[in-house]
KEKOL-252914 format. One line per 5 residues: number of its first residue (from 1); their letters; for each residue x, y, z negated of C-alpha. Coordinates in steps of 0.1 Angstrom, whole numbers, plus 5000, padded with zeros to 4 digits. Layout:
BEGIN
NUM = A = X/Y/Z ~ ... .
END
This chain:
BEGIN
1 = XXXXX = 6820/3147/0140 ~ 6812/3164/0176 ~ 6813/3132/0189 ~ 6781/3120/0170 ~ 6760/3148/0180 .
6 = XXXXX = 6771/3168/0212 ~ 6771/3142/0249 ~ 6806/3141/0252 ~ 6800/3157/0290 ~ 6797/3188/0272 .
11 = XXXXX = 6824/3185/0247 ~ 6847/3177/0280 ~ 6833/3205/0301 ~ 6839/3232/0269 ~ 6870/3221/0262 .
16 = XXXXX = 6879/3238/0300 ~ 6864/3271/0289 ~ 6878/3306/0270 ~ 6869/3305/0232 ~ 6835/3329/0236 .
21 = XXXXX = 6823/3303/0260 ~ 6832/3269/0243 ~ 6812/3289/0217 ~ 6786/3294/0232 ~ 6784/3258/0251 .
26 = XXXXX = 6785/3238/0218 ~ 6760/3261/0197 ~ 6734/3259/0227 ~ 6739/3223/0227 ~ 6735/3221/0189 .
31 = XXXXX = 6704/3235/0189 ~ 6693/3221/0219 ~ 6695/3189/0196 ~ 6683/3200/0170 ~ 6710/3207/0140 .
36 = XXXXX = 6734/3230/0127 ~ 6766/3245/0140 ~ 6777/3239/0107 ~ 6753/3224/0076 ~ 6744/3247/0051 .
41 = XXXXX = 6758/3275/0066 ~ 6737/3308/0056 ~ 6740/3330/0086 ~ 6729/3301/0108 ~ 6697/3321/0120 .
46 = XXXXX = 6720/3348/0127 ~ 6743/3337/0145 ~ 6718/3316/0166 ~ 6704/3347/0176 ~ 6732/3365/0184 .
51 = XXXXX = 6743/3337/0205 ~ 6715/3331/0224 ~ 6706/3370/0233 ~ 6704/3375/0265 ~ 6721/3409/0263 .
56 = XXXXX = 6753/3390/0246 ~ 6781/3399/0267 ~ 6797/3366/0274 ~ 6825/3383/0292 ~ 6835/3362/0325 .
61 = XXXXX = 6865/3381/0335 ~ 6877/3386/0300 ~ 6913/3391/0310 ~ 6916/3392/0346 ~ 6921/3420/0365 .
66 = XXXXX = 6906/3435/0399 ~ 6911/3454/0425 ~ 6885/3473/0445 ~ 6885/3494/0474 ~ 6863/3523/0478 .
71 = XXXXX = 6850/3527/0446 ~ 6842/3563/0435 ~ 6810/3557/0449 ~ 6786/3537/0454 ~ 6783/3497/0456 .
76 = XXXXX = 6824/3496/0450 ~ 6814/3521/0418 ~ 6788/3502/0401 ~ 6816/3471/0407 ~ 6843/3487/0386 .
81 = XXXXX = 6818/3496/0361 ~ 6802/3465/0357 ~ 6830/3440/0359 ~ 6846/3462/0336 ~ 6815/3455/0311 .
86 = XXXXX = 6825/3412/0319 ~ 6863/3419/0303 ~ 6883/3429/0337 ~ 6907/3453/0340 ~ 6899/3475/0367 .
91 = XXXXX = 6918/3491/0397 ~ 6906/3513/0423 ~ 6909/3525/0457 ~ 6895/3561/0464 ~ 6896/3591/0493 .
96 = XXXXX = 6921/3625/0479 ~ 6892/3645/0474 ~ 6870/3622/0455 ~ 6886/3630/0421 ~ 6861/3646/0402 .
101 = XXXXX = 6837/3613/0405 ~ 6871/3596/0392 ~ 6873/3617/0365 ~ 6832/3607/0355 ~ 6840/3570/0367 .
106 = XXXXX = 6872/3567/0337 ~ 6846/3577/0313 ~ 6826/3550/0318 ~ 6859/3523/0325 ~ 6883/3530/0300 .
111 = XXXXX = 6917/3521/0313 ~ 6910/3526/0346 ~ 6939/3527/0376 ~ 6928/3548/0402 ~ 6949/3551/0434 .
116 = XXXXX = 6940/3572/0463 ~ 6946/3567/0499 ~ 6928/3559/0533 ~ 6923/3523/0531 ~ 6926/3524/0572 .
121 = XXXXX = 6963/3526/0571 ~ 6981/3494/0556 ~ 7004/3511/0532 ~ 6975/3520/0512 ~ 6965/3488/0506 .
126 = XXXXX = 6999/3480/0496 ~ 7005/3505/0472 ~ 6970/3502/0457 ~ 6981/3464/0449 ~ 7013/3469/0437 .
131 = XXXXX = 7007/3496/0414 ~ 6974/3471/0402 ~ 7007/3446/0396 ~ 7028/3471/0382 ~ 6999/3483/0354 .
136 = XXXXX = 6983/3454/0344 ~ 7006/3423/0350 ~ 6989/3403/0379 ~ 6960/3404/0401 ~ 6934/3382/0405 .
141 = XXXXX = 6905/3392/0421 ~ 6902/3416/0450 ~ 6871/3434/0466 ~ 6874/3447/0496 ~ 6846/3469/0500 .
146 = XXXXX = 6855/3503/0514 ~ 6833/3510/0541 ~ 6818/3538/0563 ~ 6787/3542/0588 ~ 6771/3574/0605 .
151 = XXXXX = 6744/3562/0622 ~ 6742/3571/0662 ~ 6728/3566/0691 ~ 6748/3542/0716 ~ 6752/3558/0748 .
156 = XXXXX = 6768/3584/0724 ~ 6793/3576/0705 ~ 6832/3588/0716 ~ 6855/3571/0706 ~ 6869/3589/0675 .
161 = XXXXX = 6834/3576/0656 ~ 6840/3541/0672 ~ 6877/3539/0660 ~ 6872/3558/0626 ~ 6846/3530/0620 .
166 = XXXXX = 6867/3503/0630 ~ 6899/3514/0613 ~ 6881/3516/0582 ~ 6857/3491/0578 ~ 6875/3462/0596 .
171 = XXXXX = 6911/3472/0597 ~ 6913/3482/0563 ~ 6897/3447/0548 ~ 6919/3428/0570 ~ 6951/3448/0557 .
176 = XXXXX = 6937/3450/0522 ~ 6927/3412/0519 ~ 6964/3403/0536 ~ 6978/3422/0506 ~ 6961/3410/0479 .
181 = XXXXX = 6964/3379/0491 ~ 7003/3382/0497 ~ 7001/3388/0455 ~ 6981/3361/0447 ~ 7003/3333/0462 .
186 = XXXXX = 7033/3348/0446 ~ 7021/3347/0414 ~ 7011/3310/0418 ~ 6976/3311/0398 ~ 6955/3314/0428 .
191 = XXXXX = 6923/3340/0431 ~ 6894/3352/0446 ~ 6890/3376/0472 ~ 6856/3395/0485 ~ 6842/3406/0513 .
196 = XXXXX = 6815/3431/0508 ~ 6797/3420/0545 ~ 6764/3434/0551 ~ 6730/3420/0560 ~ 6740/3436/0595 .
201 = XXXXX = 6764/3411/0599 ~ 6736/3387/0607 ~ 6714/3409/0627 ~ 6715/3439/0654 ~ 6706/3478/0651 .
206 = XXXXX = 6702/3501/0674 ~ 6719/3528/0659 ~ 6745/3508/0642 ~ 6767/3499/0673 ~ 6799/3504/0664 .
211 = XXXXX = 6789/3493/0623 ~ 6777/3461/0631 ~ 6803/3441/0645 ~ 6826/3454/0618 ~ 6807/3435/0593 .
216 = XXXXX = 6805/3406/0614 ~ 6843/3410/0610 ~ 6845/3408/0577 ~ 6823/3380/0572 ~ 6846/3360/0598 .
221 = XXXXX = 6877/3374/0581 ~ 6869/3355/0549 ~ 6852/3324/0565 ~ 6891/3325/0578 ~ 6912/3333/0551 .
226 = XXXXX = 6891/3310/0530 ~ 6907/3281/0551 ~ 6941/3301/0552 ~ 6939/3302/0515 ~ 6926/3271/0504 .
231 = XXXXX = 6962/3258/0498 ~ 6967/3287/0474 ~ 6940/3281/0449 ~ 6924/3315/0467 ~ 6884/3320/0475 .
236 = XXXXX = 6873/3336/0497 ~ 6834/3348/0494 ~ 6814/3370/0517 ~ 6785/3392/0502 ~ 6762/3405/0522 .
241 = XXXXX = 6739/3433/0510 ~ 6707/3446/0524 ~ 6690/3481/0524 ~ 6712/3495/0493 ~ 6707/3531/0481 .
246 = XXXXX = 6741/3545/0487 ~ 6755/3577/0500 ~ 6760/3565/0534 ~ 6720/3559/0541 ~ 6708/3584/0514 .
251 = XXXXX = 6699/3613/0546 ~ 6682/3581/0565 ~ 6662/3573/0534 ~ 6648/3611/0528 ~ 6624/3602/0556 .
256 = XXXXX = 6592/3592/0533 ~ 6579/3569/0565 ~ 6611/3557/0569 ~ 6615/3543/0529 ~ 6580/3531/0533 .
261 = XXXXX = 6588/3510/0561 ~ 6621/3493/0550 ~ 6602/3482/0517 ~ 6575/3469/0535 ~ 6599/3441/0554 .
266 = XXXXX = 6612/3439/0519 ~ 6593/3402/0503 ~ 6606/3421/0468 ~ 6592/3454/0477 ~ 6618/3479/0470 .
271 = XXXXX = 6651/3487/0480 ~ 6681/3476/0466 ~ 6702/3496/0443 ~ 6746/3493/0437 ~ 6736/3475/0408 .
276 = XXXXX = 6721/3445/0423 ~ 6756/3435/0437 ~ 6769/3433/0405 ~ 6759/3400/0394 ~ 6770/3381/0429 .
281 = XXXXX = 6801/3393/0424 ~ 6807/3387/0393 ~ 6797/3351/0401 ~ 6820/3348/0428 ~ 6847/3363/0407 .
286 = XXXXX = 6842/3339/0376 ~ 6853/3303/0375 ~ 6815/3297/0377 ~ 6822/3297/0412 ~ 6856/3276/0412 .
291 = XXXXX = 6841/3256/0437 ~ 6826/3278/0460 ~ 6847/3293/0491 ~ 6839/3305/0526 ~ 6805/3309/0517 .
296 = XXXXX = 6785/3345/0520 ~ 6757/3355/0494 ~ 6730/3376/0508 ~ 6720/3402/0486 ~ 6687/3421/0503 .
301 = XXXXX = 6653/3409/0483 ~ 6642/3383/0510 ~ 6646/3412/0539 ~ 6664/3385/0561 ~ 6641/3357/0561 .
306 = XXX = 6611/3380/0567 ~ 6625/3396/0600 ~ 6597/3379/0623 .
END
């Protein structure tokens, strides 16, 4: 019968997809040409309008569960709360005396696994994925996206910033990443993995020395893995946001002069919020990107290509 009405393209491609979404395929292709889901059923109009809202949850990761690092605050917070809201269970990474934004973050993620730990030192990593195993069953996506940057001036910065910065930002993806990805090839059902990069991986600031070339480093580390990982069935996906509201530029941003400056070089005109990553990453995450692997996403409303 679905033959006669539906390019068989379509039938093919829906018969590769979860239940909500060979759903939603056929009835957008039904009335796309014109007829009925089902003749004479009653609730038609009802259910064509339920299934064509754009605020149906279609739930991409329904099932699949993620890791993130770094996430009481922040971009790595509005992750966990938004892939949450796609169907993924959700496991995080957070600093011992960051429990109280927990506590307000497993309000909003029911089910949530929350591990602390410095996410510099290796073990962390480790435990923060095998308890992620131990919980929910598997993993199979991982954000690495713990991250920290107090902006200085060159000429001063000791070396305790320049190794705190390092140890954390770089050392801790590569460990984390090495982790998950140890996981992943052990359960044999491939993956994806991502890099939370920054725009500053592309370009230079003077106050941002020792930040910089950290996020470089990521972005190489999954251009890298993404070959070492191929074999596996893992991606590996760089994403690379601009000026994002956070806690670690919110004193920066106080300056009114300052603000009015960084959304002028912006072509969208305003800064970015945690929010705005959601969607990339969810992307990445999703077999909508099944194809896609050492690639990087930037995430800054045009900033890039206007810095002339």
């Amino acid at each position: 019968m679905w033959e006669s009405i539906i390019p068989k393209v379509i039938l093919k491609r829906a018969l590769q997809l979860s239940f909500v979404h060979r759903l939603y395929l056929i009835a957008r292709s039904c009335i796309y040409c014109g007829v009925k889901l089902v003749r004479g059923y009653p609730r038609f109009s009802e259910f064509k309008r339920t299934i064509c809202s754009k605020n149906t949850n279609m739930s991409l990761l329904q099932g699949k569960t993620v890791a993130i690092t770094g996430a009481a605050t922040g971009i790595g917070r509005a992750l966990a709360i938004g892939l949450h809201k796609h169907g993924a269970n959700v496991a995080i990474n957070f600093m011992h005396g960051q429990e109280d934004l927990v506590d307000e973050l497993r309000t909003l993620v029911p089910g949530l696994l929350a591990v602390p730990g410095d996410i510099s030192k290796p073990e962390t990593a480790e435990d923060l994925i095998k308890q992620t195993v131990q919980t929910f069953g598997e993993l199979n996506i991982f954000v690495s996206n713990a991250g920290v940057c107090k902006f200085e001036k060159f000429t001063d910065i000791d070396y305790e910033l320049y190794r705190r910065t390092v140890s954390v930002n770089l050392d801790g993806a590569f460990f984390a990443t090495q982790a998950a990805a140890k996981a992943m090839i052990s359960q044999g059902k491939g993956g994806s993995i991502i890099g939370i990069s920054s725009i500053s991986a592309l370009v230079g600031g003077g106050l941002q020395t020792h930040y910089t070339p950290t996020k470089a480093g990521i972005l190489s580390l999954m251009q890298s893995t993404a070959c070492a990982l191929g074999e596996h069935g893992i991606r590996c996906n760089a994403v690379l946001p601009g000026t994002i509201r956070t806690q670690l530029n919110e004193q920066d941003l106080k300056n009114p002069d300052k603000k009015a400056y960084m959304e002028s070089r912006i072509p969208l005109g305003r800064l970015g919020s945690p929010d705005d990553l959601v969607g990339p990453v969810v992307f990445l995450a999703s077999e909508l990107s099944s194809y896609v692997t050492g690639a990087q996403i930037l995430v800054d409303g045009g900033l890039f290509v206007n810095l002339q």
